[in-house]
N, CA, C and O atoms as a GROMACS GRO file, in nm:
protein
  580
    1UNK      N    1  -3.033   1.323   0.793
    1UNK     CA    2  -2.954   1.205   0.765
    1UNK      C    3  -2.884   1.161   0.894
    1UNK      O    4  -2.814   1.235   0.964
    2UNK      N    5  -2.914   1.030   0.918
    2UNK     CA    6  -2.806   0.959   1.050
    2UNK      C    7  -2.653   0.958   1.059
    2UNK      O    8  -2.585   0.986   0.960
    3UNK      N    9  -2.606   0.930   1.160
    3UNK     CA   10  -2.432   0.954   1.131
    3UNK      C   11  -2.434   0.740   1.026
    3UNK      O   12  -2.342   0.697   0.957
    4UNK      N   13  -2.562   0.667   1.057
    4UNK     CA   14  -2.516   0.598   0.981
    4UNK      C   15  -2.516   0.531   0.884
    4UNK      O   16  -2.472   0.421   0.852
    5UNK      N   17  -2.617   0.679   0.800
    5UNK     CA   18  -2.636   0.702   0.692
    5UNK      C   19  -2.498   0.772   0.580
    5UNK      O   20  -2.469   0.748   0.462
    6UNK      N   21  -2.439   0.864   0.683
    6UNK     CA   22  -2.349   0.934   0.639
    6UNK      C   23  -2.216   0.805   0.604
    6UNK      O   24  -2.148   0.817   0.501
    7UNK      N   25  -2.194   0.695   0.693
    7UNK     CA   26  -2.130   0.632   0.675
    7UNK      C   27  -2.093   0.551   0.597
    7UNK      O   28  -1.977   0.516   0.575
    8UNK      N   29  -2.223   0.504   0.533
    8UNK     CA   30  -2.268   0.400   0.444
    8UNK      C   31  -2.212   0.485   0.281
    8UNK      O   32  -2.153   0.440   0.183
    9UNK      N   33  -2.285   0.675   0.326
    9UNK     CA   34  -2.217   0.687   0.206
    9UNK      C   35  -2.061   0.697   0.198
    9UNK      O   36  -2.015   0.684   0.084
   10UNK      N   37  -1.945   0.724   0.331
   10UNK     CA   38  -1.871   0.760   0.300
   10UNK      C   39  -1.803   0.678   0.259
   10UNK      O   40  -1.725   0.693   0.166
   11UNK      N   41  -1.832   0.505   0.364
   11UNK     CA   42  -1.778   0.400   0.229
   11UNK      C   43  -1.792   0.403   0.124
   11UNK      O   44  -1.692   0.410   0.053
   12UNK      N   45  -1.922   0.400   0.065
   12UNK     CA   46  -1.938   0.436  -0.109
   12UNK      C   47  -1.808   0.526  -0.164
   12UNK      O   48  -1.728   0.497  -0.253
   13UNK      N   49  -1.813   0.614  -0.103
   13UNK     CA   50  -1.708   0.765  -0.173
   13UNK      C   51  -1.554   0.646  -0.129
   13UNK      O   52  -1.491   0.626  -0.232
   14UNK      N   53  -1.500   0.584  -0.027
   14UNK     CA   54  -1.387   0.554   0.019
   14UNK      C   55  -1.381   0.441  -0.113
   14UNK      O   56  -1.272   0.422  -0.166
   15UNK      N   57  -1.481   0.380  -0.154
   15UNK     CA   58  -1.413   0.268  -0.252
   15UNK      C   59  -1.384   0.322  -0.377
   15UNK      O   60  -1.298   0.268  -0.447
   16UNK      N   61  -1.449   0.431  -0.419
   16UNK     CA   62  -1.449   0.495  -0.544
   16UNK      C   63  -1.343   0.591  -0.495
   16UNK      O   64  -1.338   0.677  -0.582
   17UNK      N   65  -1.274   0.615  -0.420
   17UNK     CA   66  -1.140   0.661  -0.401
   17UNK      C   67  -1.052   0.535  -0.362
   17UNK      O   68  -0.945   0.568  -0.311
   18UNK      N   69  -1.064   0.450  -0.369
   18UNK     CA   70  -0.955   0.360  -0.387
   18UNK      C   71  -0.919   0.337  -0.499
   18UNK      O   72  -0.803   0.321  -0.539
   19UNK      N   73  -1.030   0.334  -0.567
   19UNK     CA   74  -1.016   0.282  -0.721
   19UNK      C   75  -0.929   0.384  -0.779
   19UNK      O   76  -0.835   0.359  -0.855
   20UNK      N   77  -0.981   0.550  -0.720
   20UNK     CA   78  -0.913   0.611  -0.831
   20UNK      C   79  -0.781   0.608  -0.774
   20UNK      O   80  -0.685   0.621  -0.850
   21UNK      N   81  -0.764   0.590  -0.636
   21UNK     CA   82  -0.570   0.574  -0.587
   21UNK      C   83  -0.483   0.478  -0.649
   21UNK      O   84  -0.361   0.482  -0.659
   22UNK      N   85  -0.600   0.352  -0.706
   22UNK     CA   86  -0.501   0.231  -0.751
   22UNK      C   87  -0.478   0.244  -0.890
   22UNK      O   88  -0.399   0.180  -0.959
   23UNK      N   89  -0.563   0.344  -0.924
   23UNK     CA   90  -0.549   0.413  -1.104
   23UNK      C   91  -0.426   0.475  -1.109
   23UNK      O   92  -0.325   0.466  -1.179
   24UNK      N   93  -0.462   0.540  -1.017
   24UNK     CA   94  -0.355   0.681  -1.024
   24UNK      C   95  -0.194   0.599  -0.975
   24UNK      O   96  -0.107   0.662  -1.035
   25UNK      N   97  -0.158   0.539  -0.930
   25UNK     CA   98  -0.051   0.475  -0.859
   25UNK      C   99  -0.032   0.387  -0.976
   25UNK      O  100   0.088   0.371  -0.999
   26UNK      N  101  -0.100   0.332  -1.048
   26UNK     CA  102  -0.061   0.268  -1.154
   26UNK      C  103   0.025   0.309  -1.292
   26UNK      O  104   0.099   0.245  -1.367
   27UNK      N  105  -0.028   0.472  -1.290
   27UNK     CA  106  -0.003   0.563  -1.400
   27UNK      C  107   0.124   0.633  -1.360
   27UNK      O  108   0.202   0.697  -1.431
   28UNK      N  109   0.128   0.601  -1.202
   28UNK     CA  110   0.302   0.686  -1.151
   28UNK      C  111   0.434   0.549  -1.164
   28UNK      O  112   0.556   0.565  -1.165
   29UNK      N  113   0.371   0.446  -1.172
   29UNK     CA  114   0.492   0.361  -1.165
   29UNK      C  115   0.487   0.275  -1.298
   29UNK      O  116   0.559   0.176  -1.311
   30UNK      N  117   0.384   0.322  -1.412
   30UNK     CA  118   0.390   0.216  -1.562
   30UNK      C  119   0.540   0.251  -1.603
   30UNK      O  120   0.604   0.163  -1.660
   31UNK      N  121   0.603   0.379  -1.576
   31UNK     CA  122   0.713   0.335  -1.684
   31UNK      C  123   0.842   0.259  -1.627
   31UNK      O  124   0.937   0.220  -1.694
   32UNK      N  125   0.824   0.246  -1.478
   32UNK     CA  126   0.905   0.089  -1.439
   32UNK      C  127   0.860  -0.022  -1.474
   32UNK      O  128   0.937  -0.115  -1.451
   33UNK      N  129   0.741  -0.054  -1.534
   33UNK     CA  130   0.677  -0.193  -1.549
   33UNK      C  131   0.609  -0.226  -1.417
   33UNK      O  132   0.619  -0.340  -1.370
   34UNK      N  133   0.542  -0.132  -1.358
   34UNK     CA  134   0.484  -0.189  -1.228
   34UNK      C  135   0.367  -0.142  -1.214
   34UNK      O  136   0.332  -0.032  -1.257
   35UNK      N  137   0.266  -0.252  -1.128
   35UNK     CA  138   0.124  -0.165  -1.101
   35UNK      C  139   0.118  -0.118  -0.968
   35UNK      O  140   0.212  -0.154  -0.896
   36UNK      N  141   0.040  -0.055  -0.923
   36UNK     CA  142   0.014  -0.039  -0.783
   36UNK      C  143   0.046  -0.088  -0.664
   36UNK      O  144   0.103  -0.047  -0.562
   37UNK      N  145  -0.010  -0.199  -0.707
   37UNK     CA  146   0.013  -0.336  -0.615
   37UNK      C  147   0.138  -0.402  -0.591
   37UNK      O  148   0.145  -0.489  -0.504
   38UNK      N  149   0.240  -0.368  -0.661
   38UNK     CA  150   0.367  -0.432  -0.696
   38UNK      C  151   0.420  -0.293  -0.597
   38UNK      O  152   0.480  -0.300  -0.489
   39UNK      N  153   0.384  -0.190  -0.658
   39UNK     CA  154   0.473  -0.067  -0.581
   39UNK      C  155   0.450  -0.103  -0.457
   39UNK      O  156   0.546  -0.119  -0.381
   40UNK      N  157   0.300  -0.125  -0.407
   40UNK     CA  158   0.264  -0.101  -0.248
   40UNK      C  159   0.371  -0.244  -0.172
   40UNK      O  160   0.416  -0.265  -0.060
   41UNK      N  161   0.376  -0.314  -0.300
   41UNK     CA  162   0.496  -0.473  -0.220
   41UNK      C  163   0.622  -0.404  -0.186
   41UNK      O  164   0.680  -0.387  -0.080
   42UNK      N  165   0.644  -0.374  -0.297
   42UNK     CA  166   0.829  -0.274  -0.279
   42UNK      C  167   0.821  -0.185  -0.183
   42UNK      O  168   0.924  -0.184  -0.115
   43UNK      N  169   0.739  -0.110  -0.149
   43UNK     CA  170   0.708  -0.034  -0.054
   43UNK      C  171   0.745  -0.040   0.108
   43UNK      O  172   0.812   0.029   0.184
   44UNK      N  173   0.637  -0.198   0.122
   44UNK     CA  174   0.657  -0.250   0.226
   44UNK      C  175   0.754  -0.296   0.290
   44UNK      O  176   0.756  -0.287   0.413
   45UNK      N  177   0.843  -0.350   0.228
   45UNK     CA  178   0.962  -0.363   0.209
   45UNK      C  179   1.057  -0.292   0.229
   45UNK      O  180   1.156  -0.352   0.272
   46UNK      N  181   1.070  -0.142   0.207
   46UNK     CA  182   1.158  -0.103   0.222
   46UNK      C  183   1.227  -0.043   0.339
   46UNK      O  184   1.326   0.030   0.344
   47UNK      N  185   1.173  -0.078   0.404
   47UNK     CA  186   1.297  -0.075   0.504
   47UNK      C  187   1.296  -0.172   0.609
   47UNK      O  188   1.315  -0.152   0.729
   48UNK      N  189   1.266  -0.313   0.530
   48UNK     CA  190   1.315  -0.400   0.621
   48UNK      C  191   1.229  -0.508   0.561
   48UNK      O  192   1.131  -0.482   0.491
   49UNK      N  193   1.275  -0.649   0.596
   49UNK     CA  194   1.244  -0.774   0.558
   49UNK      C  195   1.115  -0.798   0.638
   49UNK      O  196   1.100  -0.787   0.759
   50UNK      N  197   0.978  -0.851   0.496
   50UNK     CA  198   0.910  -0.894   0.600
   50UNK      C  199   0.840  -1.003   0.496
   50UNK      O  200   0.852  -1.019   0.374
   51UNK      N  201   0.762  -1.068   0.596
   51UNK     CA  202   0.686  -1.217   0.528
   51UNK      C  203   0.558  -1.182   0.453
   51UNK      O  204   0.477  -1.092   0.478
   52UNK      N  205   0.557  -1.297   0.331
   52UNK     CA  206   0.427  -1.250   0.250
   52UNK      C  207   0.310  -1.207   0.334
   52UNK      O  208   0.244  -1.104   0.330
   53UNK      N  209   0.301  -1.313   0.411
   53UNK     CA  210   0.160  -1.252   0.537
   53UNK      C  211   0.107  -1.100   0.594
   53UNK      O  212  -0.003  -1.045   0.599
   54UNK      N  213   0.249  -1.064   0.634
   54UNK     CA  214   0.262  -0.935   0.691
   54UNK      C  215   0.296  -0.851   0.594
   54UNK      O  216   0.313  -0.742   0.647
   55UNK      N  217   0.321  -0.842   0.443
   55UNK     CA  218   0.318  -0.732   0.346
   55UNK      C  219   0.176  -0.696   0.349
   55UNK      O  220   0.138  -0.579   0.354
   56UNK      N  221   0.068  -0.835   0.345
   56UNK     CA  222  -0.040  -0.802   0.293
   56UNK      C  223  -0.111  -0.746   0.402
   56UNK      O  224  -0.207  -0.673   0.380
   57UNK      N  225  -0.075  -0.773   0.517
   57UNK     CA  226  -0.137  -0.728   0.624
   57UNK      C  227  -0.134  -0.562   0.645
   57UNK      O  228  -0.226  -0.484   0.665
   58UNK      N  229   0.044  -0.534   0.631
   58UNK     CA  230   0.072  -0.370   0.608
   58UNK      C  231   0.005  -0.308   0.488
   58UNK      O  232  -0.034  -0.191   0.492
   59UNK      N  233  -0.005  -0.370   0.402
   59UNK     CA  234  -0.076  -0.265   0.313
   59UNK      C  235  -0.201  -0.284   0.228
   59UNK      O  236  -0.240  -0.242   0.119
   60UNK      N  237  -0.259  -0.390   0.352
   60UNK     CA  238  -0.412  -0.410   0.300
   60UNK      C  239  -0.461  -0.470   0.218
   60UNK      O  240  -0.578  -0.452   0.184
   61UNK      N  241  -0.354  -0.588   0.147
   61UNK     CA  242  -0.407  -0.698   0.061
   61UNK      C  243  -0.408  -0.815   0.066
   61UNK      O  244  -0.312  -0.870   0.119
   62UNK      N  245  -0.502  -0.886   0.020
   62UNK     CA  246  -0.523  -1.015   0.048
   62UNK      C  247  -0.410  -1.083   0.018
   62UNK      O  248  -0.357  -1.047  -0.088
   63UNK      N  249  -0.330  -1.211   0.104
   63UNK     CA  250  -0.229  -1.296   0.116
   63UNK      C  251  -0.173  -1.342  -0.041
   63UNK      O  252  -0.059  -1.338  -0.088
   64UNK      N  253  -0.286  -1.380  -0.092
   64UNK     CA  254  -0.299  -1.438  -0.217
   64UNK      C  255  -0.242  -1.335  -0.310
   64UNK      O  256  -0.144  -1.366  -0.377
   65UNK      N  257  -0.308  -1.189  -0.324
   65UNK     CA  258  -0.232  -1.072  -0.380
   65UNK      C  259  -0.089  -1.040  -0.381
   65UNK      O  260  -0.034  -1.002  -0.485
   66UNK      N  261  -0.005  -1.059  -0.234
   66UNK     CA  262   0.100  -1.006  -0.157
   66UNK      C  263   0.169  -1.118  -0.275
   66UNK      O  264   0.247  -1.086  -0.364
   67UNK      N  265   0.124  -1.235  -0.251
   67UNK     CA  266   0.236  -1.387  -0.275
   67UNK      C  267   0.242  -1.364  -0.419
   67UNK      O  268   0.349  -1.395  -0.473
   68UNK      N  269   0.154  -1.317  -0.490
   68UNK     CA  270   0.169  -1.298  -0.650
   68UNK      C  271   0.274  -1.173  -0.682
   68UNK      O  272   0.381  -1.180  -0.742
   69UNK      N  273   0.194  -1.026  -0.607
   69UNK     CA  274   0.301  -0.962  -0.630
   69UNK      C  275   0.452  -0.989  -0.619
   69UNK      O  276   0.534  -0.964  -0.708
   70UNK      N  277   0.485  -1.060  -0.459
   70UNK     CA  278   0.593  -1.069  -0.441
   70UNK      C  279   0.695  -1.206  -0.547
   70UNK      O  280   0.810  -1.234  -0.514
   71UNK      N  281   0.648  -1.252  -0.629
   71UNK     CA  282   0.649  -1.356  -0.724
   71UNK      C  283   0.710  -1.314  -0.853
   71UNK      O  284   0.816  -1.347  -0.906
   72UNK      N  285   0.596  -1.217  -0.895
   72UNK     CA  286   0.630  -1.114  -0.998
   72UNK      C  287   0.745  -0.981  -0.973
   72UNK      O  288   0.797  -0.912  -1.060
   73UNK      N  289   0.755  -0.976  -0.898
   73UNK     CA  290   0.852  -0.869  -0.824
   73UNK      C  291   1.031  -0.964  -0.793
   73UNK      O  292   1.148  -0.930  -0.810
   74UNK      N  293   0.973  -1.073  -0.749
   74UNK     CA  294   1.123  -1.134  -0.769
   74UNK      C  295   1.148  -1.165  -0.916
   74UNK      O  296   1.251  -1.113  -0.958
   75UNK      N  297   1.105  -1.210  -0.969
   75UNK     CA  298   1.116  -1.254  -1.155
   75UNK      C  299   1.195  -1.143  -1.212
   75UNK      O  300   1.287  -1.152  -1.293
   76UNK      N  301   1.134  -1.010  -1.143
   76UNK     CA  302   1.219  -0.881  -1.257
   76UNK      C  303   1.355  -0.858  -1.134
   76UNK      O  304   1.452  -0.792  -1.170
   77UNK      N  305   1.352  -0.916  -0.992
   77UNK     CA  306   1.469  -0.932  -0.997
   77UNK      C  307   1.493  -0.766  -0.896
   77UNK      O  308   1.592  -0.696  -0.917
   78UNK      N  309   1.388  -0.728  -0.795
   78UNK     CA  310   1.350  -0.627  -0.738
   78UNK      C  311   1.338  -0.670  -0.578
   78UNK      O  312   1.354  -0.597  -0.480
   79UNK      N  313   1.303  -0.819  -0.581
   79UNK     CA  314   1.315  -0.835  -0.446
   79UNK      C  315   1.388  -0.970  -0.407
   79UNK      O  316   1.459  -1.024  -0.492
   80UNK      N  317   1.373  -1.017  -0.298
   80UNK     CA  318   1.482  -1.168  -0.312
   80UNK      C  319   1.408  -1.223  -0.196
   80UNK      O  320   1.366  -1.132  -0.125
   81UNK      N  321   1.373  -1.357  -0.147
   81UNK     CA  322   1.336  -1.407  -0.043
   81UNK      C  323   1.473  -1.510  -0.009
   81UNK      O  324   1.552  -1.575  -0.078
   82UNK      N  325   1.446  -1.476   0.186
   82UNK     CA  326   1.552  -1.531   0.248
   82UNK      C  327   1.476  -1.607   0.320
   82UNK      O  328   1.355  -1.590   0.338
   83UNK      N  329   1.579  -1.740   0.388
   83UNK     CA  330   1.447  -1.823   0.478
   83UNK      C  331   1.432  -1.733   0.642
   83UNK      O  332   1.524  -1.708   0.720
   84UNK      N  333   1.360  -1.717   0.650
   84UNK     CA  334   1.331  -1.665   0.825
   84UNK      C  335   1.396  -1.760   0.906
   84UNK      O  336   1.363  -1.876   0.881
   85UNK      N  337   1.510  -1.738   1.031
   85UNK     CA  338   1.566  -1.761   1.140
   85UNK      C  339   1.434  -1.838   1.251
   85UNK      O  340   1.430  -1.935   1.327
   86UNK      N  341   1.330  -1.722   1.203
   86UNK     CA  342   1.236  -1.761   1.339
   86UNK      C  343   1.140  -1.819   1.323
   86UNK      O  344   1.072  -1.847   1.422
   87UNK      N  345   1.087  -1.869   1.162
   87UNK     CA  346   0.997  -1.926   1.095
   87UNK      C  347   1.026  -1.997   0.931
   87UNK      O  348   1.009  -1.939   0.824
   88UNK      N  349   1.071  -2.127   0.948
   88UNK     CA  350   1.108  -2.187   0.826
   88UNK      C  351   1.028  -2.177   0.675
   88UNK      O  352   1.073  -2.146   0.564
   89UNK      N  353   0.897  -2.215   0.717
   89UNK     CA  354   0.808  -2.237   0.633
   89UNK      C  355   0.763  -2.059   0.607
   89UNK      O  356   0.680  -2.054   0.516
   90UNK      N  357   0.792  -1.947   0.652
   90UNK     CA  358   0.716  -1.839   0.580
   90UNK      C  359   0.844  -1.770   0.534
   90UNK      O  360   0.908  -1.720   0.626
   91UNK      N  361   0.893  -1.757   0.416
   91UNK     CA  362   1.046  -1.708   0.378
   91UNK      C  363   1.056  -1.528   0.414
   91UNK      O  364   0.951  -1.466   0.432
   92UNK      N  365   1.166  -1.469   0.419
   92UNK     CA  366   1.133  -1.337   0.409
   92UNK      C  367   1.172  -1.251   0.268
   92UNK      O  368   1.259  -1.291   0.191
   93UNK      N  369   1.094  -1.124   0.244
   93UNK     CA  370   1.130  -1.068   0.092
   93UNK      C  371   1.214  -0.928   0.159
   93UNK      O  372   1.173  -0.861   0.254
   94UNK      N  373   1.302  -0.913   0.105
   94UNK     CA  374   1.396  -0.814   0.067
   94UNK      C  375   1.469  -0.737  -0.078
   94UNK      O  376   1.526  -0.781  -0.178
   95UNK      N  377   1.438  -0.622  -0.038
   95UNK     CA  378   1.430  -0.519  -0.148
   95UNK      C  379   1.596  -0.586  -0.238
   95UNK      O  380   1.692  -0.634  -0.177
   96UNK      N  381   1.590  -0.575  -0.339
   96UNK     CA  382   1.750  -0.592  -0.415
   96UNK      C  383   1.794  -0.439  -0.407
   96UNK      O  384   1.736  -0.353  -0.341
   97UNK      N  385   1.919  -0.421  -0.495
   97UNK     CA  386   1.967  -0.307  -0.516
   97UNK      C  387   1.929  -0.265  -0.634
   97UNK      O  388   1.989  -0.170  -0.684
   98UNK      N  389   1.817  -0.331  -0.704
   98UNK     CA  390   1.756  -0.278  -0.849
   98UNK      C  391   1.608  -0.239  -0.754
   98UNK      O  392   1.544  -0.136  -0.778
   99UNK      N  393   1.566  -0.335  -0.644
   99UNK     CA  394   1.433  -0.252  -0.575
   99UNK      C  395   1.492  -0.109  -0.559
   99UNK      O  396   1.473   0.000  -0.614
  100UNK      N  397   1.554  -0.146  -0.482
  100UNK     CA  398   1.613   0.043  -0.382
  100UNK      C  399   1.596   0.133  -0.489
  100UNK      O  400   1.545   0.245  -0.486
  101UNK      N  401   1.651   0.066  -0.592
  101UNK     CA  402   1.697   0.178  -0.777
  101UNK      C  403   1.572   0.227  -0.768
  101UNK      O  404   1.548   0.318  -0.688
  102UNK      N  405   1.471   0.169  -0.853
  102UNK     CA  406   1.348   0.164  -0.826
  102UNK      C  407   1.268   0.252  -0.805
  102UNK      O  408   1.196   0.312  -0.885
  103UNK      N  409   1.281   0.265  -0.656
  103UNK     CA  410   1.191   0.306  -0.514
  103UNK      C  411   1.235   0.467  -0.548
  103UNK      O  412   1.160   0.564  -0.558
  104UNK      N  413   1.351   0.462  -0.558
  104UNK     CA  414   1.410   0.590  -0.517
  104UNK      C  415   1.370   0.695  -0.661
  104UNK      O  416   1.340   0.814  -0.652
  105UNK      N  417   1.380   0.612  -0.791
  105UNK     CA  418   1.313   0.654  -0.934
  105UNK      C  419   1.168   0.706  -0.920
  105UNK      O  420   1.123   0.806  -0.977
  106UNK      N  421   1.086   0.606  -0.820
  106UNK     CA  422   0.930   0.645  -0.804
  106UNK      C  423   0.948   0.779  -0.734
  106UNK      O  424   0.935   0.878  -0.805
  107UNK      N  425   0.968   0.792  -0.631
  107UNK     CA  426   0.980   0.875  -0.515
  107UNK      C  427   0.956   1.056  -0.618
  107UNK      O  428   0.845   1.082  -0.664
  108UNK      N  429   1.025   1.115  -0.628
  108UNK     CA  430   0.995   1.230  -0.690
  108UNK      C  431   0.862   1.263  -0.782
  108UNK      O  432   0.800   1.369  -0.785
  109UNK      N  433   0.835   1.130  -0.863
  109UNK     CA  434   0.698   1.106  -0.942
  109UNK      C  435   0.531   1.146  -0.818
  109UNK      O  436   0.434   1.221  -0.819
  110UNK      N  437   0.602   1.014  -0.714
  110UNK     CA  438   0.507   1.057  -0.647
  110UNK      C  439   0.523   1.143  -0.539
  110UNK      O  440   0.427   1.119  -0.467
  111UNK      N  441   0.582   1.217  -0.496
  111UNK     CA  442   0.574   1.384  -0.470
  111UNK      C  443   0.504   1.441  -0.529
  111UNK      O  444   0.403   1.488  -0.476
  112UNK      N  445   0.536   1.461  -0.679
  112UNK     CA  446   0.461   1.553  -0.722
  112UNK      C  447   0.296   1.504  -0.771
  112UNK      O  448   0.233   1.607  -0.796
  113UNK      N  449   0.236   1.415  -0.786
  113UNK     CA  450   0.128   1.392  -0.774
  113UNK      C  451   0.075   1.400  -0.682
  113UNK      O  452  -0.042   1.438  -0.688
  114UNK      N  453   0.139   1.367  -0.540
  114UNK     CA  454   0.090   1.412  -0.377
  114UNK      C  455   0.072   1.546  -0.374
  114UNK      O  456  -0.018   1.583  -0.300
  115UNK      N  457   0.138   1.638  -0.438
  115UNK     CA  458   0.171   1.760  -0.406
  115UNK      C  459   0.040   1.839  -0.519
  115UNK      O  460  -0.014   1.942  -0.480
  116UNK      N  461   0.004   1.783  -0.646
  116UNK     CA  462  -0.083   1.832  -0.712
  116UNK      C  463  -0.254   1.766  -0.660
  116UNK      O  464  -0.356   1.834  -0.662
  117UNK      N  465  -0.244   1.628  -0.620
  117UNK     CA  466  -0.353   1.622  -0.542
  117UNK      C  467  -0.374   1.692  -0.418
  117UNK      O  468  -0.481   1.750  -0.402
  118UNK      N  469  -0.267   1.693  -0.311
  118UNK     CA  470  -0.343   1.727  -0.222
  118UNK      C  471  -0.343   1.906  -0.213
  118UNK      O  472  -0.294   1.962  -0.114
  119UNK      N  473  -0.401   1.981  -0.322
  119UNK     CA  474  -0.412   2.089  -0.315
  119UNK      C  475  -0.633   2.110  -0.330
  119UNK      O  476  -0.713   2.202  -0.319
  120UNK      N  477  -0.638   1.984  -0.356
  120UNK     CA  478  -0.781   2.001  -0.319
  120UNK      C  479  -0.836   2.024  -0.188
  120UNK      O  480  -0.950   2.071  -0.174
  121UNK      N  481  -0.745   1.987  -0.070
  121UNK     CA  482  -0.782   2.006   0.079
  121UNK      C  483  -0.628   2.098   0.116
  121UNK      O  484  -0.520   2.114   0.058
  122UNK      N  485  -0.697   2.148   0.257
  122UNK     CA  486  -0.568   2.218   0.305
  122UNK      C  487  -0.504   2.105   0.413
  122UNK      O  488  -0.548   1.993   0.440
  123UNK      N  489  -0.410   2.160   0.454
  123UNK     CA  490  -0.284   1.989   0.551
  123UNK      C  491  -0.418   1.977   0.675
  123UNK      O  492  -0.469   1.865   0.680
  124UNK      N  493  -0.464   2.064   0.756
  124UNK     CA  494  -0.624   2.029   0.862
  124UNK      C  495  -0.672   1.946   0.775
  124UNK      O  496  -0.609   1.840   0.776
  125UNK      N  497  -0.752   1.949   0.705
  125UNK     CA  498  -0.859   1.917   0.588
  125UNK      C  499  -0.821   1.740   0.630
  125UNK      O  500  -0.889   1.675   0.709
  126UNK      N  501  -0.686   1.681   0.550
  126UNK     CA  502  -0.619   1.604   0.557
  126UNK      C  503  -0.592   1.528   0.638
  126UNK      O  504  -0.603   1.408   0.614
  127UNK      N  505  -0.540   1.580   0.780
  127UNK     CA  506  -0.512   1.542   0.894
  127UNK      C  507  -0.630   1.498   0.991
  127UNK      O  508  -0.607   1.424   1.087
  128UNK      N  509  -0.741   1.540   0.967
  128UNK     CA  510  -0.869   1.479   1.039
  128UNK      C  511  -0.909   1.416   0.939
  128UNK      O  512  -0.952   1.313   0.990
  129UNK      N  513  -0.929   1.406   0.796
  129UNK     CA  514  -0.941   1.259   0.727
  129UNK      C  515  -0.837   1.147   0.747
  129UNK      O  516  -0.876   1.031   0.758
  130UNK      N  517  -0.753   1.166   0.750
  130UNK     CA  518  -0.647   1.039   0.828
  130UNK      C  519  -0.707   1.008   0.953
  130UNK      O  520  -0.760   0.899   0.972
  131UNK      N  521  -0.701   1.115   1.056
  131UNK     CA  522  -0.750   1.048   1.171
  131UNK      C  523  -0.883   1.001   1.182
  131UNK      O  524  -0.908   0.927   1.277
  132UNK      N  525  -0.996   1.037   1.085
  132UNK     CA  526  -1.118   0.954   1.091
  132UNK      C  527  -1.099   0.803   1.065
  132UNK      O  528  -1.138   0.706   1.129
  133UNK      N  529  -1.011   0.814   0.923
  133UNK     CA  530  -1.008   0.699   0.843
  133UNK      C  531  -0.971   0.612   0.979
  133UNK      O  532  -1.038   0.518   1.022
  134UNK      N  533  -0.824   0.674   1.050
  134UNK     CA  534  -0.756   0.556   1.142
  134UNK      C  535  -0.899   0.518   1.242
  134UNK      O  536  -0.925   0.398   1.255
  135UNK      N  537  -0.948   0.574   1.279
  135UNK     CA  538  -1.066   0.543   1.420
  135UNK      C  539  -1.169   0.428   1.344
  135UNK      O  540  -1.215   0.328   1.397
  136UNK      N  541  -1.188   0.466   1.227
  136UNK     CA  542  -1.269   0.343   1.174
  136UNK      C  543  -1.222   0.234   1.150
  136UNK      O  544  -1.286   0.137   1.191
  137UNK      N  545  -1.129   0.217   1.094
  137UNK     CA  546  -1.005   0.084   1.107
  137UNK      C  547  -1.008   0.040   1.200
  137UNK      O  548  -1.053  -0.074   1.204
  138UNK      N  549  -0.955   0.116   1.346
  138UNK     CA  550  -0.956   0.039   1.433
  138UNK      C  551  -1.073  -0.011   1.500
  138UNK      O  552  -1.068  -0.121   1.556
  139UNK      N  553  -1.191   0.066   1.500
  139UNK     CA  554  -1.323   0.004   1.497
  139UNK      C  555  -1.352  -0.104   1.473
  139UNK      O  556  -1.400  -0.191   1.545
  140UNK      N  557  -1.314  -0.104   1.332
  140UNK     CA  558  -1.356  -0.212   1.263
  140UNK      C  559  -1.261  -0.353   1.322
  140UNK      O  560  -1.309  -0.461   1.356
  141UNK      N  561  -1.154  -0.325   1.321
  141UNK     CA  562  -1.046  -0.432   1.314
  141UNK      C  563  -1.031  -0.483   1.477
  141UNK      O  564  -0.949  -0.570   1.504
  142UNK      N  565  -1.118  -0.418   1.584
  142UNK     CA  566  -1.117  -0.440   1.730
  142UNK      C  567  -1.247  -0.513   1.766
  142UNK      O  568  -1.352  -0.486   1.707
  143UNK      N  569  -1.240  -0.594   1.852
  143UNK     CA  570  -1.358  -0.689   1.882
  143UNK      C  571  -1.476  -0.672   1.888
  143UNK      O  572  -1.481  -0.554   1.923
  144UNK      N  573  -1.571  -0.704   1.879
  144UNK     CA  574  -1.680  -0.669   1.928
  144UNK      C  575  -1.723  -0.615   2.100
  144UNK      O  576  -1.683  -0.686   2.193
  145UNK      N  577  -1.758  -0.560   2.112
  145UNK     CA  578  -1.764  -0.539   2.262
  145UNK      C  579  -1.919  -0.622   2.316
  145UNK      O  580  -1.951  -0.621   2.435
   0.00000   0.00000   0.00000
C-alpha cells in the first residue's frame, strides 16, 4: 500500500471520527440545550471576543454555521454581540455570565469523557496523532508550491 493510499484511508477513518466527536459532544452538552456546534461557538469565545468569521475559522466551520450558532446562542442569552472598534460591519460575540455558567457546567462532563476515551491510546499514541493531524492541515491550508 502507498503512503497515498494510506491517506485516502485515513481521511475515510478522520470523517467517521468526526462524526462520532460531533455525536459524542452532542450527548455531553444535551442537558444544557446545546449541540456540538453551539458548544464549539461558546468555546471559542471564551476567552475573548471574536467575529463570526473568525469563530468559524477557529473551529472549523463554515461562516454560515458560526452566524447560526452564534444567533441561537444569543436568543438563550449565552452570548452578546458588541460592534467592533476596528470593523463596523463584522460585530463581535462575547460570552455572558450565563455563557461562563455554562462553560464551566460542561467542563467536568467533558473531562471525564476525555479521560474515558482517551484510554484507548497512551498520551505518545496521542501526541503524534495531533502532530500528524497538525502537518496535514497545514499542508493542506499552505500554497501550492
Amino acid at each position: 500500500m502507498t503512503a497515498a493510499d494510506r491517506l485516502t484511508e485515513l481521511v475515510d477513518e478522520v470523517f467517521r471520527l468526526a462524526d462520532a466527536f460531533s455525536r459524542a459532544g452532542d450527548g455531553i452538552v444535551a442537558e444544557d440545550g446545546l449541540t456540538a456546534s453551539r458548544w464549539l461557538t461558546l468555546g471559542a469565545v471564551a476567552h475573548g471576543p471574536l467575529s463570526v468569521a473568525a469563530i468559524a475559522r477557529r473551529r472549523g466551520l463554515r461562516r454560515q454555521s458560526a452566524a447560526e450558532a452564534v444567533a441561537q446562542l444569543e436568543a438563550a442569552g449565552l452570548v452578546t454581540r458588541a460592534p467592533d472598534p476596528a470593523d463596523a460591519r463584522a460585530p463581535l460575540v462575547t460570552l455572558t455570565e450565563k455563557g461562563c455558567a455554562v462553560l464551566d457546567g460542561i467542563r467536568p462532563r467533558r473531562r471525564a469523557w476525555a479521560e474515558r476515551t482517551a484510554e484507548a491510546a497512551d498520551e505518545h499514541e496521542l501526541a503524534r496523532a495531533v502532530d500528524l493531524a497538525r502537518r496535514l492541515r497545514e499542508r493542506m491550508e499552505s500554497p501550492s508550491p
